[in-house]
C-alpha positions as CSV (number, residue, x, y, z in Angstrom):
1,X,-3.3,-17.5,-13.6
2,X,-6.7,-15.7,-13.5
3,X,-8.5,-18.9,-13.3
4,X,-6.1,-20.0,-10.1
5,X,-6.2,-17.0,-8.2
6,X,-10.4,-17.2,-8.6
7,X,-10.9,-20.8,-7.1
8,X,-8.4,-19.7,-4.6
9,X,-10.6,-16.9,-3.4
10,X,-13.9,-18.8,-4.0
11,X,-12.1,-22.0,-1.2
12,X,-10.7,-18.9,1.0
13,X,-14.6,-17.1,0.9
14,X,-15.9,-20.5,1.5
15,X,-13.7,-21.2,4.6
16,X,-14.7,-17.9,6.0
17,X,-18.5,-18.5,5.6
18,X,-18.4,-21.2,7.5
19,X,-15.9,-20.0,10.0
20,X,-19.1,-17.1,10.2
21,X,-21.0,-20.4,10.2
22,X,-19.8,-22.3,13.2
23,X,-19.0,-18.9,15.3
24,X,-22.9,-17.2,15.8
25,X,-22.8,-17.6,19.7
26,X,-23.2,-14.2,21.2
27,X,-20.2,-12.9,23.4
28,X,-20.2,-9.6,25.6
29,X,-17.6,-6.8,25.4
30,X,-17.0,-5.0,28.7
31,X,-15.8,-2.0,28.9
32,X,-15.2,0.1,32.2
33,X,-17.6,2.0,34.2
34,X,-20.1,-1.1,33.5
35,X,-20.9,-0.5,29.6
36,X,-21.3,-4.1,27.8
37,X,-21.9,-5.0,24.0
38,X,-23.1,-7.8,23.0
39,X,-22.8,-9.5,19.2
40,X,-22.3,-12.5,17.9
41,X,-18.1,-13.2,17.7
42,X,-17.9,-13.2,14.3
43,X,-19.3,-9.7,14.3
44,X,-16.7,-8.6,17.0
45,X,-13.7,-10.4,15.0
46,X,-14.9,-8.7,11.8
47,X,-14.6,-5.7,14.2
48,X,-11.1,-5.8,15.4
49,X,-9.8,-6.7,12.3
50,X,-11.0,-3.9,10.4
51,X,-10.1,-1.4,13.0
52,X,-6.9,-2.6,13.2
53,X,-6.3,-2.7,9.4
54,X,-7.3,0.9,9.6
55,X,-4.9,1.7,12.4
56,X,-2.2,0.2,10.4
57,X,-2.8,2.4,7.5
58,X,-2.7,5.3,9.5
59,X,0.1,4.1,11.2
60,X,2.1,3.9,7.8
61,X,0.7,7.5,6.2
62,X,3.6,9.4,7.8
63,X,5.8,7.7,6.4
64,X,4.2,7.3,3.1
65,X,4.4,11.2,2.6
66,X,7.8,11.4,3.7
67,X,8.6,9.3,0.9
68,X,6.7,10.9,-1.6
69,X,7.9,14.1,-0.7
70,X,11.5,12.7,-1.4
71,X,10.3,11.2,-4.6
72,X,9.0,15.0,-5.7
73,X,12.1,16.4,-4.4
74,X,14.6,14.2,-6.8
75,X,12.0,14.9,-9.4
76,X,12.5,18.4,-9.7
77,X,16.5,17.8,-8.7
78,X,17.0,15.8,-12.1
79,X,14.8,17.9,-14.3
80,X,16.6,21.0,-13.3
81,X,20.0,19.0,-13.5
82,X,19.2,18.3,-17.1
83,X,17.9,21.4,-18.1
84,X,21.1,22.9,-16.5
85,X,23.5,20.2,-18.9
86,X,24.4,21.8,-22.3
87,X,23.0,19.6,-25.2
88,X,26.0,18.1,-27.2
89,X,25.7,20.4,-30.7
90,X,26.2,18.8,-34.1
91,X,30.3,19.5,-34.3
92,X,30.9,18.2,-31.0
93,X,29.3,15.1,-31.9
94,X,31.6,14.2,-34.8
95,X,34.3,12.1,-34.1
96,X,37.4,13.9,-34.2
97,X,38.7,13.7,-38.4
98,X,42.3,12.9,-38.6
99,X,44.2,15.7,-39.5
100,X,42.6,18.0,-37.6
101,X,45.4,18.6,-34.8
């Protein structure tokens, strides 16, 4: 499975390359009040993807705390319920012996 998953990111790292490769021709960004920047595409796909990765984890924090807080709450909710619950002692473990009623 090791082996699989490495030629399969060696052919996806190759595909990339050359999409890099094939996509050098320099394109300009415009933004308002007549700012321009100019970089090869690749460079400004690299860039949108990255900061959109990043906007998507921070996106998905709030909620991710949220959660975790949860998960600490019903943490300390079973711990405290089983501390709380007796321990079965050593009679009440027996089984009941015959003529005992």
């Amino acid at each position: 499975m090791k082996f699989l998953s490495r030629i399969i990111g060696i052919v996806l790292f190759i595909l990339f390359f050359g999409f890099a490769l094939k996509n050098t021709q320099e394109v300009a960004l415009r933004f308002f009040l007549g700012y321009e920047i100019h970089a090869p595409l690749v460079l400004m796909l690299l860039g949108f993807f990255a900061s959109g990765a990043i906007l998507g984890v921070l996106a998905m924090t709030p909620t991710v705390v949220r959660y975790r807080r949860s998960s600490e709450r019903q943490k300390i909710a079973m711990s405290t319920a089983q501390a709380g619950s007796r321990p079965l002692d050593a009679d009440s473990a027996q089984p009941p012996q015959p003529g005992a009623y």
